[in-house]
C-alpha positions in Angstrom: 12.4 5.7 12.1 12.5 4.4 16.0 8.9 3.6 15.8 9.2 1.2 12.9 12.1 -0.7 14.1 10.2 -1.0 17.5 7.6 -2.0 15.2 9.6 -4.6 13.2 11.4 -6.3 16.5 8.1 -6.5 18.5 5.6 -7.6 16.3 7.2 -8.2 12.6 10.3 -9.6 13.8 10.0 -13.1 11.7 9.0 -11.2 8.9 12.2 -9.0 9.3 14.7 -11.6 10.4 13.4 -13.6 6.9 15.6 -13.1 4.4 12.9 -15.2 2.1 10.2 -12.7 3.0 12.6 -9.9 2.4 13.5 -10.9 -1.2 10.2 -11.7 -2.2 8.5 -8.0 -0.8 8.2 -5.2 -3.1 8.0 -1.7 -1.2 4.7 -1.2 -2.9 3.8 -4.1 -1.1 4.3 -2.3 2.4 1.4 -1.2 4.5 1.2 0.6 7.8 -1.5 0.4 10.6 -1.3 4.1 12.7 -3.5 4.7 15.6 -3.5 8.2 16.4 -6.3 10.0 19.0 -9.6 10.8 17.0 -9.1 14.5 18.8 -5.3 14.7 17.6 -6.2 13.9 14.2 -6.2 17.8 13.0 -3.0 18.1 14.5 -1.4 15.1 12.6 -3.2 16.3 9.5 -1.5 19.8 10.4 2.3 18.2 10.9 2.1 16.4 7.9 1.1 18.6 5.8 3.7 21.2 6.7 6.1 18.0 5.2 4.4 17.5 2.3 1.9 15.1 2.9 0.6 13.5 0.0 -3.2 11.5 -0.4 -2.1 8.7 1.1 -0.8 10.1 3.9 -3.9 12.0 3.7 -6.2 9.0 4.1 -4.4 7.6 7.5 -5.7 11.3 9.1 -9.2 10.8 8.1 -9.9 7.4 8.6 -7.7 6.0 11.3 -7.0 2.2 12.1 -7.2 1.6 8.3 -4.7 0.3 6.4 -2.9 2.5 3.8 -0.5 1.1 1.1 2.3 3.8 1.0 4.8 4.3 -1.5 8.6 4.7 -0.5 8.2 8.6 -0.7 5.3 8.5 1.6 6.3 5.9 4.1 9.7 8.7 4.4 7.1 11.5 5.1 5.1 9.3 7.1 8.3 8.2 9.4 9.3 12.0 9.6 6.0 13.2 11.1 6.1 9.9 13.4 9.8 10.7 15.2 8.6 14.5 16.1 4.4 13.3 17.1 3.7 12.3 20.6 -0.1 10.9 20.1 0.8 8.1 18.1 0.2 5.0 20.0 1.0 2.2 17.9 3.0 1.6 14.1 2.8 -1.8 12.9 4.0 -2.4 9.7 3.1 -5.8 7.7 3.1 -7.1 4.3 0.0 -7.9 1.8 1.6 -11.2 1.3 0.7 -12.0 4.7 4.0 -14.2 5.5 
């Protein structure tokens, strides 16, 4: 959860601090960017799984740098594996509405 508040007050923060933006954002709207080390991926893939991963999830191990639209029980997993993984390197999250 640490990395995604970094995340909002670095690069999100007008987003965040919108209350406009916030109303008009459904969480199926959310997306995340993860950058993880092409070598660590197995390992992700290996800590997520033992949480319950589901395809989404799935999809940010085996193509990295895309962008993955996760539902609310999938951002929760994701956000689990994140707080206890050291080779993530940047979380941004941003919205499909692009304000």
């Amino acid at each position: 959860m640490a990395l995604i508040e970094k995340a909002m007050e670095a690069g999100a923060s007008d987003i965040a601090s919108s209350s406009e933006a916030e109303a008009s954002v459904e969480p199926e709207d959310h997306f995340v960017d993860v950058w993880v080390e092409p070598a660590e991926a197995p390992a992700l893939r290996e800590t997520m799984s033992a949480q319950g991963h589901t395809p989404s999830i799935d999809q940010l191990v085996y193509a990295p740098n895309e962008r993955v639209a996760l539902s609310d029980e999938d951002q929760a997993v994701l956000e689990e594996a994140l707080d206890s993984f050291t080779v993530v390197y940047g979380f941004e999250e941003v919205f499909h509405n692009g304000e």
